[in-house]
N, C-alpha and C positions, 0 to 999 in steps of 0.2 A: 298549845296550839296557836296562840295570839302571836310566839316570836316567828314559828312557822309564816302564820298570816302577811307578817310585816316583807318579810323576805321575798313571799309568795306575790306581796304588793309590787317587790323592787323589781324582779324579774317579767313581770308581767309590764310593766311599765317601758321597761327597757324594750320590750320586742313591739310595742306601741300600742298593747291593748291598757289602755288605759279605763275604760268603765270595769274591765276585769281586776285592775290595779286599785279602784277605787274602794271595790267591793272587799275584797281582800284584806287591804288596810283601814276600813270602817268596821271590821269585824275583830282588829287587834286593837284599835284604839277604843270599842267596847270594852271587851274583855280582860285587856293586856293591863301590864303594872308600866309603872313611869318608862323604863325602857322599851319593853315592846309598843305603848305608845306612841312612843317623841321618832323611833323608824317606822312607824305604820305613818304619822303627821309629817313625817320625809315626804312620805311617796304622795302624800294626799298635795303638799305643796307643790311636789313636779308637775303634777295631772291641772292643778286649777295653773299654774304659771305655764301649761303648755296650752292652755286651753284660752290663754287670754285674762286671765282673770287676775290683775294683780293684786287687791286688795286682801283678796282670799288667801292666795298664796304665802304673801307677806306676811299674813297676820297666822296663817299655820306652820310658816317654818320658823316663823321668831316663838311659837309657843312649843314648838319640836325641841330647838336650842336651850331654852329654858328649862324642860323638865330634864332633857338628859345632861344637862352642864350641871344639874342639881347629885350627879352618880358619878362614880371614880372607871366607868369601862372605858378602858379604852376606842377600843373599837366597835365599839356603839357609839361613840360621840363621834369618831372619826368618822363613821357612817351617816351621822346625822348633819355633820360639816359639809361635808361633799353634798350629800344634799341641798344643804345652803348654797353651794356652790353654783350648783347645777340650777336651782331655781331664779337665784339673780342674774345668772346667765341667762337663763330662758327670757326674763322679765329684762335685758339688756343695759344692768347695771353690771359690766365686766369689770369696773375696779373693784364692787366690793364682794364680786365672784372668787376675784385671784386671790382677798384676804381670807374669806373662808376656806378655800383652796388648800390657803398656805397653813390654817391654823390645821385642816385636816390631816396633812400632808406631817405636822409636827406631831400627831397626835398615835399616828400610824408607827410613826418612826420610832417613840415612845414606846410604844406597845413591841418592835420589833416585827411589824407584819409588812415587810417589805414588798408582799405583792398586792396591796391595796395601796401604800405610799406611790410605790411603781406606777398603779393604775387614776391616781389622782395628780401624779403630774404630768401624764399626756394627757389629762381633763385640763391644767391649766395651763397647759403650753396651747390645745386648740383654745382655750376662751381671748388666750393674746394673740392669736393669731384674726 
């Protein structure tokens, strides 16, 4: 249920319920192993860098990055890249949005899942726009 949770985090997030998104992904970062964690601490980063809060953010998606760069998936890191992304965007640091971006975008490519690579470079074609 915890990888459920993380996803169940992303989706909710994405349509702007965010206390729904929070809940979600506080219930994977309970129970979840290192990956269902470091994507449930994605979406906890979007929620506090949407919300204003840069400190909080910063300091849960640099510890999201950490535990899943510590695993060989692909696309859970590349999911938790974009995240990065997404949240230094929000937080209005666009140069080091476009590197995460880019590391996601290699990560995807890697993996062969060209409709998440696809979907993370019109994430960083608007971050330079």
């Amino acid at each position: 249920w915890p990888y459920l949770s993380a996803f169940l985090g992303q989706g909710r997030y994405a349509v702007g319920r965010d206390a729904d998104a929070r809940e979600a992904a506080a219930f994977a970062v309970k129970h979840g192993d290192e990956i269902e964690g470091s994507l449930a601490l994605g979406v906890l980063a979007k929620v506090a860098a949407r919300s204003g809060d840069a400190p909080t953010a910063l300091e849960t998606i640099a510890e999201a990055v950490a535990r899943v760069d510590r695993t060989d998936f692909l696309f859970d890191r590349g999911t938790v890249y974009t995240d990065r992304g997404e949240t230094l965007r929000l937080l209005g640091r666009e140069d080091e949005a476009l590197s995460a971006f880019d590391v996601a975008i290699g990560l995807f490519d890697q993996k062969g899942d060209l409709v998440s690579s696809e979907r993370v470079r019109r994430l960083r074609a608007e971050a330079m726009s």
